[in-house]
N, C-alpha and C positions, 0 to 999 in steps of 0.2 A: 876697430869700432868706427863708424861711419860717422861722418862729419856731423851728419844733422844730429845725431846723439848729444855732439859736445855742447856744455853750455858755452854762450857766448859772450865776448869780451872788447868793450872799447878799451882802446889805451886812451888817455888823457895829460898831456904836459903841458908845463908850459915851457918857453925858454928865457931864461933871463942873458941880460945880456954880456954877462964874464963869459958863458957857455959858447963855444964857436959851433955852426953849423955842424960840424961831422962827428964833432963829440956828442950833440945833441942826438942826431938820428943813429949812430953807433948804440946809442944811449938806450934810445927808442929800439932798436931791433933787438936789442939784449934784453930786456922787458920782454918783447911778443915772444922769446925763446923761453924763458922762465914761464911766463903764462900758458905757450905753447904747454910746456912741458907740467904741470899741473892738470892736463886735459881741457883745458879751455879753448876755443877756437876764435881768435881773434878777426873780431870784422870790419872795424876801422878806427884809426887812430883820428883824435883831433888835437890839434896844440895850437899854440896861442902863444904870441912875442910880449912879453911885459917885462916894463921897466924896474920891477920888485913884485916879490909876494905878496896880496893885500891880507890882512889879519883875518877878512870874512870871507874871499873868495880867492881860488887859485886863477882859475877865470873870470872872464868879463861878460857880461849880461849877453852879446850876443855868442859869445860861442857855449855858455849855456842853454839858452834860448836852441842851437844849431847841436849840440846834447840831448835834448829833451824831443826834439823831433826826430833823430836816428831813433832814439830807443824808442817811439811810437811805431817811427816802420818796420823796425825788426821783430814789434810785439805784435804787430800787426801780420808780418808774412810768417810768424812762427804760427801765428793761430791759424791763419787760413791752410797751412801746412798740413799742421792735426787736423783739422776738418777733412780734408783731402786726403789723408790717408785713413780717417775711419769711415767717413762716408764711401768707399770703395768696397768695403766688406760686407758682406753678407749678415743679416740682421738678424 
């Protein structure tokens, strides 16, 4: 099945800080294997260092803010995609 078929998937963590660096991204790669493996096509991870969980957000205002604009561009180049491949066909 070809890439562009699969739907797409940010990972999103965060790391607190008991969590050491290799565990974390050990952490993170075993995730995009599992999502791999589900058929998802992972397109980029974002994480964020916090000192605790807050009750209302895993994240902080700017890396959802830096969220919310991946998922435009990717809404963005999927659509111009489909346009590009049905405007090429014969009508």
């Amino acid at each position: 099945m070809p890439a562009s078929v699969h739907p797409k998937a940010v990972l999103v963590a965060a790391k607190l800080p008991e969590v050491d660096a290799t565990a974390f991204d050990a952490s993170l790669d075993e995730l995009a294997r599992l999502v791999t493996t589900l058929g998802y096509s992972v397109v980029a991870r974002i994480s964020q260092a916090r000192s605790h969980l807050a009750p209302a957000a895993v994240l902080g205002e700017g890396k959802l803010q830096e969220l919310a604009e991946l998922t435009e561009v990717l809404q963005t180049a999927q659509s111009q995609g489909a346009r590009r491949l049905g405007g090429g066909e014969p009508g």
